[in-house]
Structure formats: structure tokens, C-alpha cells
GUBAVEX-229098 format. One record per residue: x, y, z of N, C-alpha, C, O in turn; residue in three letters. Coordinates in steps of 0.2 Angstrom, whole numbers, plus 5000, padded with zeros to 4 digits. Layout:
XYZXYZXYZXYZALA
...
END
This chain:
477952444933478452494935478652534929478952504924UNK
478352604929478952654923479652614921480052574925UNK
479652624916480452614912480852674914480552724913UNK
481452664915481852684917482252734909482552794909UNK
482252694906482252724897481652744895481052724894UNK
481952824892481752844889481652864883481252904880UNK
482152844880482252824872482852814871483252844874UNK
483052754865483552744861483652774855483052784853UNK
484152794852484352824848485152784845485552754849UNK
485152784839485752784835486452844838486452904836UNK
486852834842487352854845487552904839487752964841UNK
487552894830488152944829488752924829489052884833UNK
488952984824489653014825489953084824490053104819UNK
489953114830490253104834489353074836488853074833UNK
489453064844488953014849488553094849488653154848UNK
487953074850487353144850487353144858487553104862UNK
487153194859487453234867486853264869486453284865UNK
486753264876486153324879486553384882487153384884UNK
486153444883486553484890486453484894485853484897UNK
486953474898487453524896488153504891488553544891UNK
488153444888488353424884488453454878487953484876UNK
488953454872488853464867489253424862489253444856UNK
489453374864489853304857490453294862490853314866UNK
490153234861490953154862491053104857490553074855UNK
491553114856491753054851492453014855492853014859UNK
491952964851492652884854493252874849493152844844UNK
493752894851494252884846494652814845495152834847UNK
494652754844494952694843495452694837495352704831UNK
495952684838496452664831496752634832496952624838UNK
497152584828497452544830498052564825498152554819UNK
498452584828499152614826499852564825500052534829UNK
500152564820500552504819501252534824501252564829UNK
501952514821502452534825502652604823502652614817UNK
502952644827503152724824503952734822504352704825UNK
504052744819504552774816505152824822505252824828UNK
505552854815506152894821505752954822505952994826UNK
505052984819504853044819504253044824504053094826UNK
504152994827503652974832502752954826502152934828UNK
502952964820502252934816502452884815502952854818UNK
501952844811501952764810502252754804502252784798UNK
502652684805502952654800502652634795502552574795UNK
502452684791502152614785501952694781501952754783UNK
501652674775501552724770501052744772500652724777UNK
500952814768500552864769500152864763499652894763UNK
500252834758500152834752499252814750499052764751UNK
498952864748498252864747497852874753497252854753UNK
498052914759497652944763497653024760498053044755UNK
497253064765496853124763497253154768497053174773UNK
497753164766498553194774498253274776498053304771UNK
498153294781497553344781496853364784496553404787UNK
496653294781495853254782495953194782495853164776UNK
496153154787496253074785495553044792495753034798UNK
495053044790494653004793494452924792494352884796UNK
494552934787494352864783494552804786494352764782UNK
494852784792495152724795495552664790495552604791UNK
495652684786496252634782496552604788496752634793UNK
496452534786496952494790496952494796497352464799UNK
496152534797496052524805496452604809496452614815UNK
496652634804496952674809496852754805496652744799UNK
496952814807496652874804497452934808497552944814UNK
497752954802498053044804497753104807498053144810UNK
497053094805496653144807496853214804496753224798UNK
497053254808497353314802498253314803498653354800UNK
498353274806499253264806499553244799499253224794UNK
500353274800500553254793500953214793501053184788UNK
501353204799501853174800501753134805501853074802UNK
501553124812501153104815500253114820500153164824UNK
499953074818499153074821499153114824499453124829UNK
498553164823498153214828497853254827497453244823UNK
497953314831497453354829498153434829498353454834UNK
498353454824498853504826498453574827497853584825UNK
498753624829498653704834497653714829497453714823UNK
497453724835496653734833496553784839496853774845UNK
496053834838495553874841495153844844494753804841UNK
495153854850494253864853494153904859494553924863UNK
493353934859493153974865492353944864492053924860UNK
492253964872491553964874491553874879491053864882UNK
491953844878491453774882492153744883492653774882UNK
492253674886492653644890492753584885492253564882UNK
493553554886493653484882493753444889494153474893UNK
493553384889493853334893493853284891493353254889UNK
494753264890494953184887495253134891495653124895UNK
494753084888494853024895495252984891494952944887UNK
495952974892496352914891496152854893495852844899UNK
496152814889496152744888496952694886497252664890UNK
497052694880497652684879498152744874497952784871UNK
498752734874499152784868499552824873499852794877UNK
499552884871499752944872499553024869499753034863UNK
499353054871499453134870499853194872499853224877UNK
500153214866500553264867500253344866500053364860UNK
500153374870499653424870500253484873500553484879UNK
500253524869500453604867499853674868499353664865UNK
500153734872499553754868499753844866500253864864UNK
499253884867499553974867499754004873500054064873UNK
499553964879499753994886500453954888500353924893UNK
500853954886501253894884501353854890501953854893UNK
500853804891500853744892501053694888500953694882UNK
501253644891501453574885501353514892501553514897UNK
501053444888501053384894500953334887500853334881UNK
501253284892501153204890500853174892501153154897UNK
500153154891499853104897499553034894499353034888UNK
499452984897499352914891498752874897498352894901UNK
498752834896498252784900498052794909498452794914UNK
497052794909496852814913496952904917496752924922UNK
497452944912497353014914496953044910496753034904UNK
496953094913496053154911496253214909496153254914UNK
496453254903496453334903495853374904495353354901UNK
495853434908494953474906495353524906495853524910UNK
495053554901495453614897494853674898494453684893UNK
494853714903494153784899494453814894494953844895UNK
494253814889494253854885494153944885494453994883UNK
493553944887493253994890493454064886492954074883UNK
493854114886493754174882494354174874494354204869UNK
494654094876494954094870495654044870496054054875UNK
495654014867496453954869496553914865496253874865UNK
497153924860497453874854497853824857498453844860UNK
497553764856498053714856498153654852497753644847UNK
498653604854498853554848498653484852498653484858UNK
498453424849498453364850498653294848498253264846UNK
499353274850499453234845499553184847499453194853UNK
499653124845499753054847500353024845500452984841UNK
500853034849501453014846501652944847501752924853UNK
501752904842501652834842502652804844503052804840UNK
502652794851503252774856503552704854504152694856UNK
503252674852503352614851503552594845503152584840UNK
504352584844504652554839504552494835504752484830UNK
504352464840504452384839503652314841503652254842UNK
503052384839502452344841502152394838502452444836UNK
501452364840500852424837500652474843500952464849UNK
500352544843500352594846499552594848499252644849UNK
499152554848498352564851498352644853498852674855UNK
497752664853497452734856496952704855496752674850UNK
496552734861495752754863495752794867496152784872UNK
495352844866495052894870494552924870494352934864UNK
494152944874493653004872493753074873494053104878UNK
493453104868493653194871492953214872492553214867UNK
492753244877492053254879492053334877492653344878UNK
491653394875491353454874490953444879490653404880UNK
491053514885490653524892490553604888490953654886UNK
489853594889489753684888489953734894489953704899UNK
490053814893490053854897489353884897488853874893UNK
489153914904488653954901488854024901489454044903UNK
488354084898488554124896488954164901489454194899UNK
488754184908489354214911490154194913490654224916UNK
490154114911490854104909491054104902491654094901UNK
490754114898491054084890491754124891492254094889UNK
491854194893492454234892492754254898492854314899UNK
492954184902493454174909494054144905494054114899UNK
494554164911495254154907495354074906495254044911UNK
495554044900495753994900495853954904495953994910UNK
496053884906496053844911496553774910496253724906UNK
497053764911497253674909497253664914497553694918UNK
497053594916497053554922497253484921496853454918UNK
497753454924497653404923497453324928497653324934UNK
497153284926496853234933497253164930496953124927UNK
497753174933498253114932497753034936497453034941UNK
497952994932497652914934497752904942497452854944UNK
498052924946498152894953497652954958497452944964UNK
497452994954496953034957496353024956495953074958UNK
495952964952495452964950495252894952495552844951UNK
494552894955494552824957493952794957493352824957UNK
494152744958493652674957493052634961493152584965UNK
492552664960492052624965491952554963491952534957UNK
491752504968491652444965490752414968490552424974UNK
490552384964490052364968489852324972490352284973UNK
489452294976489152264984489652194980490152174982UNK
489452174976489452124973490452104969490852054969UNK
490552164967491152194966491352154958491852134956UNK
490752154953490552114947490652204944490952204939UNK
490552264945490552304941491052364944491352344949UNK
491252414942491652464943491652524942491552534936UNK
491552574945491452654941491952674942492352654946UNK
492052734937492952754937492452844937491952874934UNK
492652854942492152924941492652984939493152994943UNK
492553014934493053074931492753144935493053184939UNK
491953144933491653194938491253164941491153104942UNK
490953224946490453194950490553154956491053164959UNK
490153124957490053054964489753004963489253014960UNK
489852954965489652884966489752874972490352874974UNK
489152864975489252854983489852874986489752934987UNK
490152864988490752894994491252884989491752884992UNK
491352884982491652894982491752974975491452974970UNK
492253004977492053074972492853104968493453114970UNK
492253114962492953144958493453194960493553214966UNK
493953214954494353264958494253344956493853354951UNK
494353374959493953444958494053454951494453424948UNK
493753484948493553514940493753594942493653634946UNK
494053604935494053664935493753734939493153744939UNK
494053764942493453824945492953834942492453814944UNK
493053874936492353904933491853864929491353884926UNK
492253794928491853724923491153734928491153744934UNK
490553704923489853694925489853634930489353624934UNK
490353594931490253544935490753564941490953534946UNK
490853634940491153654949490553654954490553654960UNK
490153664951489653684953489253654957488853604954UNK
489053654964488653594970487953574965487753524966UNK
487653614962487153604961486753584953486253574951UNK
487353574950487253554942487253484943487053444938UNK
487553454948487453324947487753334941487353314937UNK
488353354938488653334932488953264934489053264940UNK
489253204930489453154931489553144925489253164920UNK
490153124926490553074917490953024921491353034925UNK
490852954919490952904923491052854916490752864911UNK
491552804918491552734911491552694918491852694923UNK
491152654916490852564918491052514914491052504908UNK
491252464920491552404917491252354920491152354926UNK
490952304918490552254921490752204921490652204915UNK
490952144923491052074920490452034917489852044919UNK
490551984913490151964909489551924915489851894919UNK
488851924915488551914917488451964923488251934928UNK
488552024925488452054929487652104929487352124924UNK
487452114938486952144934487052214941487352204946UNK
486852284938487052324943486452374944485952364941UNK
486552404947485952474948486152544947486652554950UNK
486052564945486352654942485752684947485152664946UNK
485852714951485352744957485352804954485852844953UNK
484752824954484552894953484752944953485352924955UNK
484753004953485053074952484553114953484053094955UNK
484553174952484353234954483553254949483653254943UNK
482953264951482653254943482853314941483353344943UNK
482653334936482853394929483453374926483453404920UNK
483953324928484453324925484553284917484053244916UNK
484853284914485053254908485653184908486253184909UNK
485053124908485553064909485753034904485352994902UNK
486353024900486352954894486752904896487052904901UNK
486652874892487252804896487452764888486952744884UNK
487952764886488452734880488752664881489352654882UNK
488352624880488652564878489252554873489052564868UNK
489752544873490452554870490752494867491052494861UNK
490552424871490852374870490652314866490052324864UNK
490852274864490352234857489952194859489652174854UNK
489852164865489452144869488752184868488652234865UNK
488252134872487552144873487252184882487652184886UNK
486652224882486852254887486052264888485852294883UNK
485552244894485052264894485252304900485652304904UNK
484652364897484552424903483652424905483152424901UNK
483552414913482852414913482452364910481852364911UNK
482752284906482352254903482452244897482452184895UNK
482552324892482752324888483452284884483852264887UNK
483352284876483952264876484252324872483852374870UNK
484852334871485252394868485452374863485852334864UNK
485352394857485652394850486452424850486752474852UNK
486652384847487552404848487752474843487552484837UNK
488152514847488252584843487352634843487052654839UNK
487352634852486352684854486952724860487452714863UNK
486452764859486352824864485552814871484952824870UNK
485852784876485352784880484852844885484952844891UNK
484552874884484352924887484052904894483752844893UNK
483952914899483852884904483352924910483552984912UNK
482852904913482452934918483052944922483352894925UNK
483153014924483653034932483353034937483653064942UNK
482653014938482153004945482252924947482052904952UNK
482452884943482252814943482752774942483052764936UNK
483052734948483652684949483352634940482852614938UNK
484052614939483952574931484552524932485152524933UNK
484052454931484452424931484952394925484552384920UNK
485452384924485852354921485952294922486052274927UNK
485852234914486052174915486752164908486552164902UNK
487252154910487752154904487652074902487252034905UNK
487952074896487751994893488451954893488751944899UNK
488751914888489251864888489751904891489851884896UNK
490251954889490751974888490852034892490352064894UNK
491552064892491452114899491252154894491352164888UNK
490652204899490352264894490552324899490752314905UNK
490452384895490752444896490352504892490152494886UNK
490252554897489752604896490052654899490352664905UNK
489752704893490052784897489352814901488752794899UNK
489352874907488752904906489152974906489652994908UNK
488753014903488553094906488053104906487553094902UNK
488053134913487653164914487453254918487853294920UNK
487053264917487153364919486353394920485953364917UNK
486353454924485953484923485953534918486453574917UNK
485453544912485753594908485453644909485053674913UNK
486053664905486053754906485553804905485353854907UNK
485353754899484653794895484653864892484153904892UNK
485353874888485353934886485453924876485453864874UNK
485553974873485553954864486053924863486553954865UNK
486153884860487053874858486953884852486453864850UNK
487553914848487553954845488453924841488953954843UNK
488553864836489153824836489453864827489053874822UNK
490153874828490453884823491053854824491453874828UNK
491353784820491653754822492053754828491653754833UNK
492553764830492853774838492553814843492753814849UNK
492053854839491853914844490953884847490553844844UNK
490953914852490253894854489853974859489853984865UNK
489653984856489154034860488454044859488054014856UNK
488454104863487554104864487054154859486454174859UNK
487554184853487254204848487754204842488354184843UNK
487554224837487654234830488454284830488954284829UNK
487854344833488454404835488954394839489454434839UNK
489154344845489654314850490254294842490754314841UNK
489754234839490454204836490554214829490854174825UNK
490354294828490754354824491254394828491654434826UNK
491254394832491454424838492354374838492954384837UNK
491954314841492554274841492854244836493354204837UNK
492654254829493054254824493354304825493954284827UNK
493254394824493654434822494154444828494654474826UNK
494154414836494654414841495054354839495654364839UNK
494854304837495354244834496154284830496754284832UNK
495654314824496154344817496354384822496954374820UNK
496354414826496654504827497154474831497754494830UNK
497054424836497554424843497654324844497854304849UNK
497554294840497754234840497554194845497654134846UNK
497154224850497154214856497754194860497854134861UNK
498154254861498954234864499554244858500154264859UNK
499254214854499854184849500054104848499654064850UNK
500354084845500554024844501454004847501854024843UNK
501753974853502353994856502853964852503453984852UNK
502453904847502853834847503153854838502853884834UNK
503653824838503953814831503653804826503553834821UNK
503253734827502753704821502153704823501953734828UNK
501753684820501253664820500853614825500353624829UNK
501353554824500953504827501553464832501753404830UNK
501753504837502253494841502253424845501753414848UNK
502953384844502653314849503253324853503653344850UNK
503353314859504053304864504453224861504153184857UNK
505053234864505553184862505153114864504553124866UNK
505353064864505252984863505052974869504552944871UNK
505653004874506152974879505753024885505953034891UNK
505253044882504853104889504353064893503853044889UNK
504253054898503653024902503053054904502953104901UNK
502753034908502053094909502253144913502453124919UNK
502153204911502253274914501753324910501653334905UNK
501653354915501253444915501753494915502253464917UNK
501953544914502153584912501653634911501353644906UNK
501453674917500853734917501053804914501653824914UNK
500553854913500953924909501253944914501753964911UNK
501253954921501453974927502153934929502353924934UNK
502253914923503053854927502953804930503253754929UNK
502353804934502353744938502453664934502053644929UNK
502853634936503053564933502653494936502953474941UNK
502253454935501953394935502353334934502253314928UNK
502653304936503053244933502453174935501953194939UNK
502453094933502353054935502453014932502653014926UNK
502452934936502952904936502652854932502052834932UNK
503152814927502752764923502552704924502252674920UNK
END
């Protein structure tokens, strides 16, 4: 019988992507307890405040100066979707949106003709450590969306759900796409996974230790990988998986999964790609050279919108729970 795999790969970092994909990174920190300003209590002394990649201590500022994140940044041309795990994110942006959302909720953001926003981590916990993990996925536009109007959405934890299997040893948490009967929540309108006919899917799987499962086919032409995550062992097909790989996968051929001691956990995306140039200038993504001259010189001229917020890297009070806040007023509350 064909193998189901079709090559391993060293994961990276960020993780190497197909299209219609274009970068995921798995954020893990482990965050000590926060302060009165919502950063963490403990010195700052001999990070790169700015640029703090380096995982001191297990944990990273990223470009935050006060507290962890990502503060007001550009982007146009393609889609972010961040899958909470643990923490919180305090997200701001130029359409003046602002939300708090924290474990098992999902923002997708179109990006699309232009939209500055902030991302921070406001670490709530005065009296313990602050964990965060998440991924932030890049979904590309194609070119007759790259310059539709921005999009925030958000797909709160009680709207996204969980298949389990015959056996009920494995679990799919489907953010896009379908898993048998059961299916994600709509995606943006003009995101490439609105779309009936792209088989887009971004799914994390949880397996208990000795579990073995089937990942069923998909659509051929599409683009499969599957991200082992967890420090466990994991064969796919037979194969064994090298820890920290990028699994690229035949989309014609059910594969099976055998996990090893310990619960394992794996992302997939999947998509039909687009198949058009990408063409990346940090934040910006388009289909040529002359595009993202284009979207620098509309950047500098019109801010895309402007910036609504006082600072830089805006966090809501302490004392705020998960809510949406859309440019349109409409208000999302949920319950903790």
C-alpha cells in the first residue's frame, strides 16, 4: 500500500507552511505572576525590550515594553487566525475594535485592503504564573480579495466543536472546515475557506496515549500537513515522526495515526491552494513587487484608518472578561 506521507520536514520557526497557507507559529510562554500594570513581576533587566525573542526564563516580551505582545502593526493582503490555548489576548485595532478573548476562542481577522492592530497578553494573575499558548495562523487572500474591506470576527469557545471518535480515544476540535457531521463556524465572507470548494480545515487533535485513529481523506489537489506538537511520539502511516517535523500528507489517502505513551496532539492545515505569486514584505502580502510598493506608500499616507487608541500597546482593565466590541458597536460579552 502507498504511504500516506509524503515527506518529513524539520517544522521551523515559524512552522513551514503550504498554500494556501503562508506561516504558523506556536507561541508557548510561560509567564510568571503580573504586576499592577498587567506585565510580569520580575525584572526586565538584560532582555532586548523591543525585540525579546530569546525565551529567558522560559518566557519572551516579544516587542511589548511593559506588558508581552505584539503592539499596533500593519497588515494587508491575507488573514490571521489565532487559536487560544491558554492566557489571554487583548486585541485593539484602527477600525476601532477592541476584545478580550483567552482559552479555546479563535479570532480571524481579514486583513484584506489594510488594518492596524495590537496584540497583547495581559498577564491577570497576581498570585500565580500566567501560561499562554497559542497559534496564530497567516491564511492567504487571493488576488481579487487582497483589497476587500477589513474583517474581525470572532469564534468564541462554545461555538466551536468537538468530534470524537468510534472509539472516543481521539478528538477533533474543528476551527475550519468539517469532520464528519460535524462543522466549523462560518469564516469570514471573503476568507478563502468561505469558499465550498477550497477543503480548507485547520483542526488540533488530541489523542490519549496509545490511541490509533484514521484521518480520512480529502479532496485530491489539496495541500495536507499535520504538526505534531506534543513531546510524545507519534506514528503516521507506520512511520515514526521526529519531534519538532512538519508532516506533509497524501489528500487522496486515509493515514493512519498511531500516538505513543503520553497524550499526543497535532495541528492540521489544510487547503486547496491558490496558486498565484506571493510576493511578502513583512506585514504585507501580495501578488507583486509593485502591490507592496503600493501598500507601503497607502500605509505612510492614510495609516490605514489611523490609530484610535492612546498608546501603543493598549490592554483593557484587570477586571474585564471576554468580550467583542465590533467597529459597528455591536458588543459580545461571554461568560467566564
Amino acid at each position: 500500500m502507498p504511504s500516506a506521507v509524503i515527506d518529513i520536514q524539520p517544522a521551523g520557526f515559524p512552522w513551514k507552511t503550504y498554500d494556501p497557507f503562508l506561516f504558523c507559529v506556536f507561541h508557548r510562554d510561560a509567564y510568571p505572576s503580573g504586576n499592577a500594570d498587567l506585565g510580569p513581576a520580575a525584572s526586565l533587566a538584560g532582555r532586548s525590550i523591543g525585540q525579546d525573542f530569546e525565551g529567558r526564563d522560559g518566557w519572551r516580551m516579544y516587542h511589548g515594553s511593559r506588558v508581552p505582545g505584539f503592539p499596533q502593526h500593519p497588515h494587508r493582503g491575507f488573514e490571521t487566525v489565532t487559536i487560544m490555548r491558554s492566557g489571554v489576548i487583548d486585541h485593539s485595532d484602527s477600525l476601532g475594535a477592541t476584545a478580550r478573548f483567552g482559552p479555546g476562542d479563535v479570532q480571524w481577522l481579514t486583513a484584506g485592503q489594510g488594518i492596524v492592530h495590537s496584540e497583547m497578553f495581559p498577564l491577570l494573575d497576581r498570585n500565580g504564573p500566567n501560561p499562554l499558548e497559542l497559534f496564530q495562523i497567516w491564511l492567504n487572500l487571493p488576488g481579487e480579495d487582497k483589497m476587500v474591506p477589513p474583517h474581525f470576527a470572532m469564534l468564541w469557545d462554545r461555538a466551536i466543536h468537538t468530534a470524537t471518535s468510534p472509539d472516543g480515544a481521539t478528538r477533533i476540535r474543528v476551527v475550519a472546515g468539517r469532520y464528519g457531521e460535524t462543522a466549523a463556524p462560518e469564516p469570514p465572507p471573503r476568507s478563502w475557506a468561505s469558499r465550498a470548494d477550497t477543503d480548507v480545515a485547520i483542526w488540533t487533535i488530541t489523542m490519549d496515549p496509545g490511541a490509533t485513529w484514521t484521518l480520512p481523506r480529502a479532496a485530491e489537489g489539496v495541500n495536507r500537513a499535520v504538526y505534531p506538537f506534543s513531546p510524545g511520539t507519534v506514528e503516521i502511516h507506520g512511520v515514526t515522526i521526529p519531534p519538532d517535523s512538519v508532516v506533509r500528507l497524501d489528500p487522496a489517502a486515509d493515514a493512519t495515526v498511531r500516538n505513543g505513551a503520553g497524550t499526543g496532539e497535532l495541528l492540521l492545515l489544510q487547503g486547496r491552494p491558490i496558486g498565484e505569486p506571493v510576493v511578502q514584505y513583512g506585514p504585507f502580502v501580495m501578488n507583486s513587487r509593485d502591490e507592496i510598493q503600493q501598500a507601503i506608500a497607502d500605509y505612510q499616507r492614510t495609516s490605514f484608518g489611523g490609530w484610535p487608541w492612546p498608546v501603543d500597546e493598549p490592554v483593557l482593565p484587570a477586571g474585564e472578561g471576554r468580550y467583542a466590541r465590533h467597529a459597528d458597536g455591536r458588543v459580545e460579552r461571554q461568560a467566564d
